[in-house]
LUMGULUM-494951 format. One record per atom (N, C-alpha, C): x negated, y negated, z negated. Coordinates in steps of 0.1 Angstrom, whole numbers, padded with zeros to 4 digits, always signed. Layout:
XYZ ...
end
This chain:
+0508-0262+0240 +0495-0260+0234 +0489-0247+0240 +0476-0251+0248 +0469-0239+0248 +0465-0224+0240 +0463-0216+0244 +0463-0204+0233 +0444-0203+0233 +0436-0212+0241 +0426-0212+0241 +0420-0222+0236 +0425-0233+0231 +0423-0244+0228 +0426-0243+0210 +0435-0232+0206 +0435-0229+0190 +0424-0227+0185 +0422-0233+0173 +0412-0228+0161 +0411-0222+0151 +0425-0217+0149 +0429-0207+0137 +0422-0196+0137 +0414-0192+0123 +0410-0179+0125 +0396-0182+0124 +0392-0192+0131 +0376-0191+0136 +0367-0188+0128 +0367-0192+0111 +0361-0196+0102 +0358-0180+0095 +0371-0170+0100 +0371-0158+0091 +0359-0153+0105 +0359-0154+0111 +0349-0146+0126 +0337-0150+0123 +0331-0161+0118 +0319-0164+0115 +0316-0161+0102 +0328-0162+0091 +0322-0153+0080 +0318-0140+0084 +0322-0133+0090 +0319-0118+0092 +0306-0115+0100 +0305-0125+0104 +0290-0122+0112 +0278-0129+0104 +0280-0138+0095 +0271-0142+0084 +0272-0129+0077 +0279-0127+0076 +0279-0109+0063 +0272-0101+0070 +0276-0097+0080 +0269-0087+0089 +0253-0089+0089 +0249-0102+0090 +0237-0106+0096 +0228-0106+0081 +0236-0111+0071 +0228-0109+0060 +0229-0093+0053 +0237-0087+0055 +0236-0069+0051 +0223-0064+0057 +0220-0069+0070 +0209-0067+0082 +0197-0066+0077 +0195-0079+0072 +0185-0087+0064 +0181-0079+0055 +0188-0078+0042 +0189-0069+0030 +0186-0055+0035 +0191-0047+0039 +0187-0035+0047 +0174-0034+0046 +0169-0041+0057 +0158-0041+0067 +0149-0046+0055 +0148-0055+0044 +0140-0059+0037 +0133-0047+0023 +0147-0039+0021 +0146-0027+0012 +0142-0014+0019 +0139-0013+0034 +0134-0003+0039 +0115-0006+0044 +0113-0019+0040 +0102-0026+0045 +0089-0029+0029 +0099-0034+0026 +0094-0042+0009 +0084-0029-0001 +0090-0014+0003 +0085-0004-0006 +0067+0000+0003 +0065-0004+0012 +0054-0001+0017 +0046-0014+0013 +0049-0026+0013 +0039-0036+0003 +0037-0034-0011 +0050-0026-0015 +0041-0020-0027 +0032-0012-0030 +0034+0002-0022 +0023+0010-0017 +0009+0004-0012 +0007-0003-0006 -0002-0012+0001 -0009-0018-0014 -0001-0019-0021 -0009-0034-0032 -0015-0020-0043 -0003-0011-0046 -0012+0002-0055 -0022+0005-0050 -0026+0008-0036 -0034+0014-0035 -0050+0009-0032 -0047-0004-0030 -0058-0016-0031 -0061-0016-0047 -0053-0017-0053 -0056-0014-0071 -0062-0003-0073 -0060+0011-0067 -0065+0019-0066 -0080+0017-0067 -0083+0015-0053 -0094+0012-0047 -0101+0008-0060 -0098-0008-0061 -0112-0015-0070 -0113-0009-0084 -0101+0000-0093 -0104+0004-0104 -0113+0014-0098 -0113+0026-0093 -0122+0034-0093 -0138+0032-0086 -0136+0020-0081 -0148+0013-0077 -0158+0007-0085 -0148+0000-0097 -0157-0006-0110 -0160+0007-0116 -0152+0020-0119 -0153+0029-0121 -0167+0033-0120 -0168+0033-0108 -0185+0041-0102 -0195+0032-0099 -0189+0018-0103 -0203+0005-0105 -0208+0007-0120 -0196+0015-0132 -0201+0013-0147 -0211+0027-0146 -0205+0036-0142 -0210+0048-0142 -0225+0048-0134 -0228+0045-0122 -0239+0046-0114 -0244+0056-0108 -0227+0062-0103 -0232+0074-0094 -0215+0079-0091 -0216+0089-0084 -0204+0092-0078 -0204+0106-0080 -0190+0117-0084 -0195+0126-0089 -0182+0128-0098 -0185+0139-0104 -0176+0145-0113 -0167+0136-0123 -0176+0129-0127 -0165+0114-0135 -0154+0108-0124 -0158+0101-0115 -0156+0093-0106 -0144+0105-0100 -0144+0117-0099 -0135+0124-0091 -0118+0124-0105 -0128+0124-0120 -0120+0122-0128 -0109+0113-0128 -0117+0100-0129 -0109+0089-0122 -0100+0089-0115 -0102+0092-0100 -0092+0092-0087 -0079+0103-0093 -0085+0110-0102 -0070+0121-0106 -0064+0113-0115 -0067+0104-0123 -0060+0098-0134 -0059+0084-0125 -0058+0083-0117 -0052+0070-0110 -0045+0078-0101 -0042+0087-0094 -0031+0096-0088 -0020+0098-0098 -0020+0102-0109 -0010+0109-0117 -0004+0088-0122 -0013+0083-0124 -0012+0065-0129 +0000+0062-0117 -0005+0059-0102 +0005+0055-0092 +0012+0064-0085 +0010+0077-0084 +0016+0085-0075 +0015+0086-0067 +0002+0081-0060 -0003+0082-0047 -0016+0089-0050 -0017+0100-0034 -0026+0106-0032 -0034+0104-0020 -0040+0097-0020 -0048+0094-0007 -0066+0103-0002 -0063+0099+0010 -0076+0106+0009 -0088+0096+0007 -0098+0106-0001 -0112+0095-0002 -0126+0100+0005 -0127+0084+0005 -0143+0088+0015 -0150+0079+0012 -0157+0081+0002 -0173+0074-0002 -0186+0074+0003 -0190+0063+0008 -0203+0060+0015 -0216+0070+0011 -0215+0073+0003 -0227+0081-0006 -0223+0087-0017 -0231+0097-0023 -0222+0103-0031 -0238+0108-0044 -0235+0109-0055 -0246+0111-0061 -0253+0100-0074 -0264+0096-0077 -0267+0086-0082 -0269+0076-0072 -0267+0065-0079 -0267+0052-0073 -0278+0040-0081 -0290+0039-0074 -0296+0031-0079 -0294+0014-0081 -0297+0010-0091 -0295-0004-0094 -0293-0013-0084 -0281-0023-0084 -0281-0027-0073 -0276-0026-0055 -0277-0008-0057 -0275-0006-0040 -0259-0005-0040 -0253-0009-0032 -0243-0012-0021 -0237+0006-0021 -0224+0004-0022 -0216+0019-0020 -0199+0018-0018 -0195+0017-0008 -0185+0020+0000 -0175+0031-0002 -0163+0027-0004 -0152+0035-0012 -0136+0029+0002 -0134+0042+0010 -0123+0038+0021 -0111+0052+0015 -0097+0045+0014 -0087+0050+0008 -0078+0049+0020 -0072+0063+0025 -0058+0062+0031 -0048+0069+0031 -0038+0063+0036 -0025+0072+0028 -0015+0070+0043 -0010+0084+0042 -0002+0083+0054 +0013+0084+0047 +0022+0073+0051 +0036+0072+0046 +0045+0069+0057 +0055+0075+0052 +0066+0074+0064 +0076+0057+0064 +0076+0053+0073 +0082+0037+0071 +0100+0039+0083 +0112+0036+0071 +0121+0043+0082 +0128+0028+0085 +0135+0030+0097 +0144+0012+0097 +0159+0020+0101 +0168+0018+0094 +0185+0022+0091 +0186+0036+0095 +0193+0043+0110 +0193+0054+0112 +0184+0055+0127 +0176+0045+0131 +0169+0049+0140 +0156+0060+0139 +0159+0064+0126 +0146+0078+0121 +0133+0068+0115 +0123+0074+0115 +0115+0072+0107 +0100+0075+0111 +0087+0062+0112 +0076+0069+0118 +0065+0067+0111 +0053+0072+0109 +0045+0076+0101 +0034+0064+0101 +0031+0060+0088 +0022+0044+0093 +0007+0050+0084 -0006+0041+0085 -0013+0045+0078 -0017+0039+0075 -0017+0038+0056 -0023+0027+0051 -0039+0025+0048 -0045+0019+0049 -0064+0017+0046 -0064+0006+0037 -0074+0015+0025 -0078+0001+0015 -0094+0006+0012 -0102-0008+0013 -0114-0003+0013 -0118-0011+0002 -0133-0007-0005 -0137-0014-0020 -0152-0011-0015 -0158-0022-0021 -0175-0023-0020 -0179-0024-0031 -0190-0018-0038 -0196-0022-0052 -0210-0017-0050 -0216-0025-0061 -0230-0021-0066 -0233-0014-0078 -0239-0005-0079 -0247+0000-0091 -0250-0007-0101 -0245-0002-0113 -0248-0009-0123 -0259-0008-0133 -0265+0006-0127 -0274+0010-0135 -0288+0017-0130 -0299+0012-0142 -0309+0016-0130 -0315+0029-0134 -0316+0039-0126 -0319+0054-0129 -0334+0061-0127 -0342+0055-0142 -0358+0064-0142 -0356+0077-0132 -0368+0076-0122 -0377+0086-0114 -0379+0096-0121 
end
């Protein structure tokens, strides 16, 4: 009998590399998966504070209210940059861009800085006497 032609054993060598390969998986999925969350907060971010300043009809002191009680809400701090800033008359168009820089790591190969963008469009909801 050949000593290369045996099959004893083979079955434990392939279990070990299905384990390996799914530890891999799992890993790689729990160092990945926390940035789709971040991603989905901060898109929620975005449109609350955007209906926010469609009820309101202007941007400003309330609207800065907001972004602090949706910071302390998710725990994200992003930076904001609104199209316009002020009253907003009935109707007009105003642009709300959120970004957040977070670090994304994969096992011990370190860790590099990604940057997330969420943008929100609304209209004024209110129309503001001359």
């Amino acid at each position: 009998m050949n000593i290369l032609e045996n099959k004893k054993g083979e079955g434990y060598i392939d279990s070990v590399i299905v384990v390996f390969v799914v530890i891999l998986i799992v890993t790689l999925a729990t160092s990945v998966l926390p940035i789709f969350i971040k991603k989905t907060k901060l898109d929620t971010f975005a449109d609350k504070v955007v209906r926010y300043a469609e009820i309101e009809g202007r941007i400003g002191a309330k609207t800065r209210n907001k972004i602090n009680e949706m910071i302390e809400e998710t725990g994200l701090d992003p930076n904001v940059k609104w199209s316009t800033t002020g009253k907003i008359q009935l109707n007009n168009e105003f642009n709300l861009v959120l970004t957040l820089e977070t670090d994304i790591g994969f096992f011990s190969f370190g860790s590099f800085p990604i940057t997330l963008t969420s943008k929100a469009t609304g209209r004024s909801e209110i129309y503001w006497k001359n």
